[in-house]
N, C-alpha and C positions, 0 to 999 in steps of 0.2 A: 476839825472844823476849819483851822486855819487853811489845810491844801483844799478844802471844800473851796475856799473863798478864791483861793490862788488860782484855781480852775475858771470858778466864775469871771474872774477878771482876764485871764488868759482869752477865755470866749470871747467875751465881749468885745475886747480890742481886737479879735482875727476876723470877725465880723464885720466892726467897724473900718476895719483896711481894707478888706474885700471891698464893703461896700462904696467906700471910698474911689477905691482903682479900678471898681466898674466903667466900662469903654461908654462914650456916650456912641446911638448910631453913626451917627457923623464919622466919629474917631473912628469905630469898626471896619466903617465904608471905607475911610482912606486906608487904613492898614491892608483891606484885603486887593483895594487899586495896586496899592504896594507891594502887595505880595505878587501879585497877576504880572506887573511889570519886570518883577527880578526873574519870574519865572519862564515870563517869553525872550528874556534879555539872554538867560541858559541856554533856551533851546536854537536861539538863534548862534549864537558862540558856536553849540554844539555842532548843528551844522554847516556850519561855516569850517572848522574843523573835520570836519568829516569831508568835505568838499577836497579837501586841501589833501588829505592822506589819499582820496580815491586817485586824486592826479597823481600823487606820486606813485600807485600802483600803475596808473596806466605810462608814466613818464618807465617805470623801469621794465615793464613790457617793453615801450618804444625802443630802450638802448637792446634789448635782448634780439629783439629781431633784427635792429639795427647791425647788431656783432653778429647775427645767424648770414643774414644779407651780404657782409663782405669778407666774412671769414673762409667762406666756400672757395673762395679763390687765394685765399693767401697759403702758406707753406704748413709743413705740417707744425714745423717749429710755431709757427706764430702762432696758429689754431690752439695751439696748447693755453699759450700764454691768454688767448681772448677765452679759453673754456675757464680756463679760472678764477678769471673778469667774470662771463657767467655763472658759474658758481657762486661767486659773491653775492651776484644781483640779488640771486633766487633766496639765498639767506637773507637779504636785506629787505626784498618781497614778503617772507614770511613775518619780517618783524613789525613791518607795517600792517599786515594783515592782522596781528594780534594787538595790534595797537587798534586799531578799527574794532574789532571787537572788544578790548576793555572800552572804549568810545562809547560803543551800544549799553553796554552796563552801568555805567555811570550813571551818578542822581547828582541833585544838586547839591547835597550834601560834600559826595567825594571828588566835584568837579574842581574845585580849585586844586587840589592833588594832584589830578590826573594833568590836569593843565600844566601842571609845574615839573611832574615830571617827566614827560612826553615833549616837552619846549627842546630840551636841548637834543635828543635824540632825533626831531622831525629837522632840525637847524642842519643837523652833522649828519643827516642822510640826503639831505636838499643838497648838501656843498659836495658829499660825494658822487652822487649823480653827476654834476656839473662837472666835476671833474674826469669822471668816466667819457661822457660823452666829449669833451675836448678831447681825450684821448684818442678816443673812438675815429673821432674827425682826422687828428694829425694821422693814425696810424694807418689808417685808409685811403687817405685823401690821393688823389687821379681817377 
């Protein structure tokens, strides 16, 4: 009789907190504004981010043809040393490109992940670009 009662009373105060922390409309409304705004705030990040890797695909396209462009003329020696520069690119191509597709799969859940660990790898493929292409420029230059 006693867990009869315990019950009883367990009910009635799960009831009374429900009905308690029921959303007024109002509340609801704003919550779902709130949700509406983190959620275009995502998708805007997102492609913004995506914006940013497709350059870098087209930036290491540009050095590739750029080193197809003037290596035709340099020795064989050098050609070597710029096909390995190419070779790089192309790995570093491909990493981007799976980095664009984990992009595509992303929800808002795993976004701050992706964000965080994609930061330092887009940073230290931007500075090596940069540096290819100076290369590119000194080793070519006339």
């Amino acid at each position: 009789m006693k867990t009869m009662k315990n019950y009883l009373i367990a009910a009635a105060l799960g009831a009374g907190v429900f009905l308690f922390t029921q959303c007024t409309p109002e509340q609801q409304s704003e919550a779902n504004t709130e949700a509406a705004e983190i959620s275009a705030e995502w998708q805007k990040e997102k492609a913004e981010l995506k914006a940013d890797w497709e350059r870098m695909v087209a930036e290491i396209d540009e050095k590739l043809e750029r080193i197809d462009e003037k290596s035709q003329y340099a020795s064989e020696e050098i050609d070597q040393k710029w096909q390995e520069t190419k070779d790089h690119l192309v790995n570093e191509k491909a990493k981007v490109k799976r980095n664009l597709n984990g992009l595509e799969n992303t929800t808002e859940d795993t976004w701050d992940a992706f964000k965080r660990d994609t930061k330092d790898t887009f940073k230290d493929l931007k500075s090596d670009l940069d540096k290819i292409g100076d290369d590119i420029e000194k080793a070519f230059e006339g």
